[in-house]
C-alpha positions as CSV (number, residue, x, y, z in Angstrom):
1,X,72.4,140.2,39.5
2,X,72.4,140.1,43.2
3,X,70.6,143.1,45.4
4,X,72.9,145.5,46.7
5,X,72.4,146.3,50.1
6,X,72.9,149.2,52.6
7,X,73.1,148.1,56.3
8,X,71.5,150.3,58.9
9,X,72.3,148.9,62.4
10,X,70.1,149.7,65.6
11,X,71.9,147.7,69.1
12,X,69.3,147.4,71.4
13,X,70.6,146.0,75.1
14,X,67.9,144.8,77.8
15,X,69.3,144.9,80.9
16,X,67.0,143.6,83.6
17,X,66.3,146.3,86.4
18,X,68.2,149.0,84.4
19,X,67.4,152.3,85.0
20,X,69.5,155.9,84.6
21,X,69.8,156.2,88.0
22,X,70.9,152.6,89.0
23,X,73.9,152.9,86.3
24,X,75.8,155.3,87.6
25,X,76.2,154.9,91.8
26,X,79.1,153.9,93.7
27,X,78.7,150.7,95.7
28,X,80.8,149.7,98.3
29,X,82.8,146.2,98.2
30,X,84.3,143.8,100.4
31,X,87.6,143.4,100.1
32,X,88.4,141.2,102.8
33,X,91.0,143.1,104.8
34,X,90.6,146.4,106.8
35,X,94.3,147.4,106.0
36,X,94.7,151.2,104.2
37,X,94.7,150.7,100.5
38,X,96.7,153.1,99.2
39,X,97.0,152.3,95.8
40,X,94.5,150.1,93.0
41,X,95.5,148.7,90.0
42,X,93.5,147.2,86.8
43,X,95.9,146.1,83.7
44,X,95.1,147.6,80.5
45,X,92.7,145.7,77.8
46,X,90.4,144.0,80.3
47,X,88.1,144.4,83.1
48,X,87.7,141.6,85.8
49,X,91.6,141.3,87.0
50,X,93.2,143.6,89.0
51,X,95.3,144.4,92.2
52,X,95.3,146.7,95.5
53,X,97.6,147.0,97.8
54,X,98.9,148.7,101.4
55,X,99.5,148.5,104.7
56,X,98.1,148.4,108.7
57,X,99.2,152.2,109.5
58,X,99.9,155.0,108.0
59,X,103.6,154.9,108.4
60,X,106.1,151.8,108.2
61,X,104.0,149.1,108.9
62,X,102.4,145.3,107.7
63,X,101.9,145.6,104.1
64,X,98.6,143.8,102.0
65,X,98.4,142.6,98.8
66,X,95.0,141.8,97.3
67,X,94.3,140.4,94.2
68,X,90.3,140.4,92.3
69,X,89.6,138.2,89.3
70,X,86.0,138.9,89.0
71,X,85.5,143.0,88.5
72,X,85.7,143.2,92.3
73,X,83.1,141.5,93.3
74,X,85.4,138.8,95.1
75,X,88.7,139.7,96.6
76,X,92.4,137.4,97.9
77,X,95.4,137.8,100.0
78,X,98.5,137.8,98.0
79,X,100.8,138.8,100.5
80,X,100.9,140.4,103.7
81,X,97.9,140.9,105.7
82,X,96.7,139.8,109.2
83,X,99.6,137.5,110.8
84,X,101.8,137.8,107.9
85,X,104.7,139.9,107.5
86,X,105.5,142.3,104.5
87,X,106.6,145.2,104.4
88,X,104.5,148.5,104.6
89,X,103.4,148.4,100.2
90,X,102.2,152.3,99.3
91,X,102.2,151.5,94.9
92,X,101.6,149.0,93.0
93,X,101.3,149.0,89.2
94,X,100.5,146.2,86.5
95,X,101.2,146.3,83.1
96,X,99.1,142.6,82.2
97,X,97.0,141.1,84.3
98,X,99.8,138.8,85.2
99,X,103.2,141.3,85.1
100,X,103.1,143.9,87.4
101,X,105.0,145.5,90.3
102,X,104.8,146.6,94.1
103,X,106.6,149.0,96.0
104,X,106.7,150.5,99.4
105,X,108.4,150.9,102.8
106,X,112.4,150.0,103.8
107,X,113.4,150.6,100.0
108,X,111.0,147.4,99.1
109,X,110.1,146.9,95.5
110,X,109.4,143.5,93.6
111,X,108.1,142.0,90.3
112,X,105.7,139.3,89.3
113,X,105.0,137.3,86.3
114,X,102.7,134.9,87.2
115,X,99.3,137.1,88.6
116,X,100.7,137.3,92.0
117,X,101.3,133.5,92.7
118,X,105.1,134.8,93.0
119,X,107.1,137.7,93.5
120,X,111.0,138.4,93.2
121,X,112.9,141.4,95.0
122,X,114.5,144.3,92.6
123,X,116.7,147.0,93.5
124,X,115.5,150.5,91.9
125,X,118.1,153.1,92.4
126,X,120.0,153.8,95.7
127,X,119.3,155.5,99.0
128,X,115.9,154.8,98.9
129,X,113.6,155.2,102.8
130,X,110.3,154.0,100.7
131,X,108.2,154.2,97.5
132,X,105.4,156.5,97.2
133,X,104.3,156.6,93.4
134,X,104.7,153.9,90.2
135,X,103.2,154.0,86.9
136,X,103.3,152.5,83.5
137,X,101.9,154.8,80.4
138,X,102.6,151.3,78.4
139,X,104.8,147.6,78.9
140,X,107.6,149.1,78.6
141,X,108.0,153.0,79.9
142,X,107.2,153.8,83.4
143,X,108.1,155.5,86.2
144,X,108.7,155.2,90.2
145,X,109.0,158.0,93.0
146,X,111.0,157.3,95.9
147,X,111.8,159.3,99.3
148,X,115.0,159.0,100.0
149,X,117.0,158.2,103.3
150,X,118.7,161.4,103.0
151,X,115.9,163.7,102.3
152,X,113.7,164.9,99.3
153,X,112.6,162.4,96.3
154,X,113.5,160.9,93.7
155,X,112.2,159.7,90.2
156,X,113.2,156.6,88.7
157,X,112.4,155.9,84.9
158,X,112.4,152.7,83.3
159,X,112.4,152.0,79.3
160,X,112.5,148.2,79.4
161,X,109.6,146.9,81.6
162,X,111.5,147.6,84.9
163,X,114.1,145.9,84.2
164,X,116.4,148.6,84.7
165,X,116.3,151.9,85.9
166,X,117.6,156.0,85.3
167,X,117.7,158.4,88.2
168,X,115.9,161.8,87.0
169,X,117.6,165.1,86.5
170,X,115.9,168.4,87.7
171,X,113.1,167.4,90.7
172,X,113.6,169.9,93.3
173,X,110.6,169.4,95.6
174,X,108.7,166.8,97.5
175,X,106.8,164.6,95.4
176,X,103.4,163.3,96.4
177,X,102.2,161.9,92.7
178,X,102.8,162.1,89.1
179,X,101.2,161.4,85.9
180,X,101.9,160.9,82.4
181,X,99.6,163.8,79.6
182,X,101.2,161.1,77.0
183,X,104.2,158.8,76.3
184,X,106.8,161.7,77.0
185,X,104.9,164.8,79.0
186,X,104.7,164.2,82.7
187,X,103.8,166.2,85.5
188,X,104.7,165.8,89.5
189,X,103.1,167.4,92.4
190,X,103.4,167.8,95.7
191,X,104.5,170.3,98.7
192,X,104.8,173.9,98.9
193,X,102.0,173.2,95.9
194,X,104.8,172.9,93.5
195,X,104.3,171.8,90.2
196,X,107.1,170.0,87.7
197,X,106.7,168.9,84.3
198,X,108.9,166.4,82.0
199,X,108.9,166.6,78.2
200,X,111.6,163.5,77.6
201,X,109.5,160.6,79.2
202,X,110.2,161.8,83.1
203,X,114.2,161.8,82.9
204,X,114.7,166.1,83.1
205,X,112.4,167.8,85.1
206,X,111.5,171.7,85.3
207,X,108.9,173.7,87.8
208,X,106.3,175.2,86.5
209,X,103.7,176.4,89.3
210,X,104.9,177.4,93.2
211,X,101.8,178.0,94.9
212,X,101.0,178.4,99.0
213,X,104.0,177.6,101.6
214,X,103.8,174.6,103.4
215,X,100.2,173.3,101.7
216,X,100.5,170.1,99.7
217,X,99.3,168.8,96.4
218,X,98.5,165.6,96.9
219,X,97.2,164.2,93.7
220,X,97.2,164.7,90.0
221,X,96.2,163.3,86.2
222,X,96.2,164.4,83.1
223,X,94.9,163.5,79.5
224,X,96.3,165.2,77.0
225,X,96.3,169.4,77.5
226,X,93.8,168.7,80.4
227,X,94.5,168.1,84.3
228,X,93.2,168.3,87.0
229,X,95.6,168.5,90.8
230,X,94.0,168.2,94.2
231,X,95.6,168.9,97.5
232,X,94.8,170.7,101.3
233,X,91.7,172.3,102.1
234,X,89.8,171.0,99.4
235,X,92.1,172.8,96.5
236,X,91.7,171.6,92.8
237,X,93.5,173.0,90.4
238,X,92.6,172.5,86.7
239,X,94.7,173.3,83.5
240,X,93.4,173.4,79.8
241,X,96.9,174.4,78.1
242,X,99.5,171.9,79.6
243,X,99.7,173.6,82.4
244,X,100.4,177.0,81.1
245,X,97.8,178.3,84.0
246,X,95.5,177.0,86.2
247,X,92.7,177.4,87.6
248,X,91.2,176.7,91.1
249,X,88.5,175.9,93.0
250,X,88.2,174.8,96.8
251,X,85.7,173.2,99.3
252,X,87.4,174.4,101.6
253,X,88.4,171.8,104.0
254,X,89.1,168.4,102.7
255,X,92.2,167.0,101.8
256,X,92.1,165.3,98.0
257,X,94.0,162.5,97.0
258,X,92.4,160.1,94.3
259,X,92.7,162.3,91.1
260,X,91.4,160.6,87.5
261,X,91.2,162.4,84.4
262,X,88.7,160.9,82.4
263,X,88.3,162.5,79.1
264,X,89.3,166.1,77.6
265,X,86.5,168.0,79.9
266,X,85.5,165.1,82.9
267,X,87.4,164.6,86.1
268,X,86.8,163.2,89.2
269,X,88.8,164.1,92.7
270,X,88.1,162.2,95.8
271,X,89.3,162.7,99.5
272,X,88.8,162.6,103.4
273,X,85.1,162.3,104.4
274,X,84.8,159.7,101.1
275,X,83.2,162.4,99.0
276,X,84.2,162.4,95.1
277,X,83.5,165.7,93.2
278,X,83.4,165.5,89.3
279,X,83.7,168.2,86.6
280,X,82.5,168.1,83.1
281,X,83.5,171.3,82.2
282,X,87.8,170.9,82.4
283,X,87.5,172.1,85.9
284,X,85.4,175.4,85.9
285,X,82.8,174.3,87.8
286,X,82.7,170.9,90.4
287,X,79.7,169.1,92.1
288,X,79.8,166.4,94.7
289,X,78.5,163.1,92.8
290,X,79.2,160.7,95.9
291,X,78.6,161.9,99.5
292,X,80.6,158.8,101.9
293,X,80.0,158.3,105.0
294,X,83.6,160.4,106.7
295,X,85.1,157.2,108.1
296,X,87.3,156.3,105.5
297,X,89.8,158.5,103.1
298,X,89.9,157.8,99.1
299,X,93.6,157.6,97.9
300,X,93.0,156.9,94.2
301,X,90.4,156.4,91.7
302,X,91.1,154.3,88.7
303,X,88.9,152.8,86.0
304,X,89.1,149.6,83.6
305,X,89.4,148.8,79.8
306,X,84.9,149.1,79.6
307,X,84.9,152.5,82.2
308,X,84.4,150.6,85.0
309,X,85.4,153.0,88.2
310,X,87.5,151.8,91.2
311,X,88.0,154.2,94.5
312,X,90.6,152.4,97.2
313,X,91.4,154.2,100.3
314,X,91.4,153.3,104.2
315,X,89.8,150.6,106.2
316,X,90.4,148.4,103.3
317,X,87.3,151.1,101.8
318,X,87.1,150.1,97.8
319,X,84.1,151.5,96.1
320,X,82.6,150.7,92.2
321,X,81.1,152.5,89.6
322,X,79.5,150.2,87.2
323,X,80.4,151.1,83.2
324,X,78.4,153.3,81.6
325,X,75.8,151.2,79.3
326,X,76.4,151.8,76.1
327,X,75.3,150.3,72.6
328,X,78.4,150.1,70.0
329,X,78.6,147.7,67.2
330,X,80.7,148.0,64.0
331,X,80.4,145.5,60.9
332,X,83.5,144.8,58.5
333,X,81.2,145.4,55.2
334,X,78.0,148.1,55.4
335,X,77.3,147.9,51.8
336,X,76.8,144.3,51.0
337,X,75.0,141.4,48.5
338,X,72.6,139.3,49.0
339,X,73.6,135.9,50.7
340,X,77.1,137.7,51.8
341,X,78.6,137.3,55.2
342,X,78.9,140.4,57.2
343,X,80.9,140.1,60.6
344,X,79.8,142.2,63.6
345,X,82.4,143.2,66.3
346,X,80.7,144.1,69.3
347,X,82.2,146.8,71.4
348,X,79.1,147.4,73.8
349,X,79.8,148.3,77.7
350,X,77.5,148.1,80.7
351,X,75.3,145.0,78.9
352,X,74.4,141.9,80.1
353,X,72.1,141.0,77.2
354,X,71.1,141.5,73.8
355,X,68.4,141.9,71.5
């Protein structure tokens, strides 16, 4: 009779130079153009590929493409830049690190399959002056924001990976961002602080908050119940209950535009002057975790398969938070014979050795 065995795992990770301290601070990357990035993008499932993208000015002008295979560390032209000519790209959105999309001024929106390496033209609703939002909540569902030649917005949704598109019912304001809670509950902001919200995946649309005249939200996420809106003169708004009511809390002069809901009580905001201010208590209370240096403006903050954060923004400005280092391990079999096999799947973050 072979012993029966009960496995008790301890994951012990040596990371040279680690430190609490060291783990958790923004550095700043090159990213090889000095373009505004207005938009960052990291597929879902993996860490080292992903995509940013904008243009010279603020309004109308030679759009950038840039493309990292390594985490950031490294980063390419795909299109545009210096002595190229593209139009003025504001969004751009992958759903692989090889399928994605980009979208911008002069009704401009195109699809690639192959990482970047090509790109073909697609024609998203009518009437459109230029994209200012697109996201995916999976490969197939997603959604794109457009102003329109004739004045307001519109939303676009898309069931089929992009391949074709429904014009939105019920969006009666200008829209500066939305964001999927899950697959079918959305929620758009933007001026006159207005707040919509979509049940059915983003095609019907209702309001649900009308703040301040003439101030803008510029910025929102959500995860579930929770999210978090930013806008003019440093305003965040936070929500518990699906946005039920809200809750505020200002600086009092910024303008906040990279919003990223990270779990059911973190948040992170990010702005003008570079500072990001996070919450870990669903928005009662916010501290400054990064101080910048006020040259540049953060448009979005995004984070990768591991937690891995991105911040993109002007001057070609893209900052990174390295993951969290964590020790996870899970084995198929924890009550086991002697001279079985017991297969460990490792699902550590932050290491770069073991022991």
């Amino acid at each position: 009779m072979r012993a029966v065995k009960n496995l008790v795992f301890i994951a012990l990770m040596i990371m040279g130079g680690f430190s609490p301290a060291n783990s958790q601070t923004w550095q700043e990357l090159t990213s090889g153009t000095s373009y505004i990035l207005y938009d960052i993008s990291f597929p879902p499932g993996q860490n080292d590929v992903g995509y940013a993208a904008g243009m010279q000015y603020t309004n109308n002008s030679n759009g950038v493409v840039i493309k990292t295979a390594d985490g950031g560390d490294t980063w390419t032209t795909l299109l545009g830049g210096a002595g190229n000519s593209l139009d003025g790209i504001e969004v751009v959105s992958f759903i692989s690190p090889d399928t994605g999309f980009i979208a911008g001024w002069n009704d401009y929106f195109a699809r690639t399959t192959d990482g970047g390496t090509s790109w073909t033209t697609m024609t998203v609703g009518s009437g459109n002056w230029y994209f200012h939002d697109l996201d995916f909540w999976d490969s197939n569902n997603g959604i794109a924001v457009a102003a329109l030649n004739a004045g307001g917005d519109a939303i676009y949704v898309t069931s089929d990976g992009g391949d074709t598109w429904t014009t939105a019912t019920g969006i009666s304001q200008n829209v500066q961002d939305v964001a999927y809670a899950d697959a079918t509950t959305l929620y758009a902001v933007g001026s006159d602080e207005k707040i919509s919200k979509s049940t059915d995946g983003g095609l019907t649309w209702s309001q649900i908050y009308s703040g301040t005249p003439t101030y803008y939200f510029f910025g929102v996420d959500f995860i579930d119940d929770f999210g978090v809106v930013g806008g003019e003169d440093g305003n965040m708004f936070s929500t518990t209950d699906e946005g039920n009511n809200w809750s505020s809390y200002s600086t009092g002069y910024e303008n906040l535009y990279g919003v990223h809901v990270f779990n059911s009580d973190s948040a992170y905001i990010g702005g003008t002057d570079e500072n990001i201010y996070k919450t870990t208590d669903s928005g009662s209370n916010w501290t400054m975790e990064y101080n910048g240096s006020g040259s540049s403006t953060i448009y979005k903050i995004k984070y990768t398969q591991n937690k891995t954060g991105f911040a993109c923004g002007s001057q070609g400005y893209i900052i990174r938070m390295e993951a969290p280092l964590t020790a996870d391990f899970t084995a198929d079999n924890t009550t086991t014979c002697t001279g079985s096999t017991v297969n460990f799947t490792d699902l550590s973050t932050g290491a770069v050795s073991w022991s």
